[in-house]
Structures are given as C-alpha cells and as structure tokens.
ZAMARGU-4260 file (C-alpha; in steps of 0.2 Angstrom, whole numbers, plus 5000, padded with zeros to 4 digits):
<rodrens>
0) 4691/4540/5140 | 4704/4541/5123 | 4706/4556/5117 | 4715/4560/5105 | 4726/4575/5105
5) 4719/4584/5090 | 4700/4580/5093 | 4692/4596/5093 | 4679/4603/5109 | 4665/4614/5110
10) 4666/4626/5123 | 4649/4617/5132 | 4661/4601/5129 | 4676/4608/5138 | 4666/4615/5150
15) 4658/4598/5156 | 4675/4589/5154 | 4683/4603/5165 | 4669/4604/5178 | 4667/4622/5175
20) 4652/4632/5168 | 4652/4638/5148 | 4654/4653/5155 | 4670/4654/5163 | 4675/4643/5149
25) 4674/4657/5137 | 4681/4669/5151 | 4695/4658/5149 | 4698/4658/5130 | 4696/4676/5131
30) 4708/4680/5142 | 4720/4667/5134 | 4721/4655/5149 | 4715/4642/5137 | 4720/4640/5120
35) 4707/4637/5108 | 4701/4645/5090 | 4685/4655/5088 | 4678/4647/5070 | 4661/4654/5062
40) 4657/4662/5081 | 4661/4646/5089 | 4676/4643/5100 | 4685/4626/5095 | 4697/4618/5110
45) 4708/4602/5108 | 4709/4591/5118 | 4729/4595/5118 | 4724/4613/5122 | 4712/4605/5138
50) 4729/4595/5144 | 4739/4610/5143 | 4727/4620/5153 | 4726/4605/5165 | 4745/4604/5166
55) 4744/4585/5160 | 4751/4588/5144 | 4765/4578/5142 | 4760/4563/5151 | 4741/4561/5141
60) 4750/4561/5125 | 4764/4547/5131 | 4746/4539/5133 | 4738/4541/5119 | 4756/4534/5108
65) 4756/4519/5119 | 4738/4516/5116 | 4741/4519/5096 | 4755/4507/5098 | 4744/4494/5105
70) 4730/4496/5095 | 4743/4496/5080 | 4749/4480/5086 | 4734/4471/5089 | 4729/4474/5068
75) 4744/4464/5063
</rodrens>
C-alpha cells in the first residue's frame, strides 16, 4: 500500500498497521517511542512518524518520490 508521508493515522490504525494492540499503541505515544500529536483527545500518527518507529524511514520516502515521479510522468 502508498502511503503517503503526511497521511495522518488513528491510533486503532496504527495499531493494525503495526500489529500491535491500541493499547500498547498509546503506551507507546505516551512514553514518546512513537511520535504522534494528541488533537481533541485523539492521538494523530503519520505515516512518517510509523516509518520512523519502524526504522524504514528513509528508504519509504525514496519510495514514495519515485512513485510521485511516475505518477507525475504518466499525466504528461
């Protein structure tokens, strides 16, 4: 799946995407493992903030620009 790097994440989302419970999720946020920005009670994760937990940073976003390149390529 495309992500991109500044789509926003529940904290249910980013628990199924991580394979871990809501729970632990939060546990995480708290504790400032994973980066994300509590809005109107909510938690809010990006996907960046996902990859950076992951430690894939830096090689999902070269993805993500060679994908907008194609996709930028295939409009002309």
């Amino acid at each position: 799946m495309i992500m991109a790097p500044d789509e926003t994440l529940s904290a249910r989302e980013t628990a199924e995407l991580l394979r871990k419970s809501e729970r632990q999720v939060q546990r995480y946020l708290t504790a400032g493992t994973l980066n994300g920005e509590r809005k109107n009670g909510r938690w809010q994760i990006t996907a960046l903030d996902v990859w950076n937990y992951q430690g894939i940073a830096e090689e999902m976003q070269e993805i993500w620009v060679k994908y907008c390149v194609r996709m930028a390529q295939n409009d002309v």
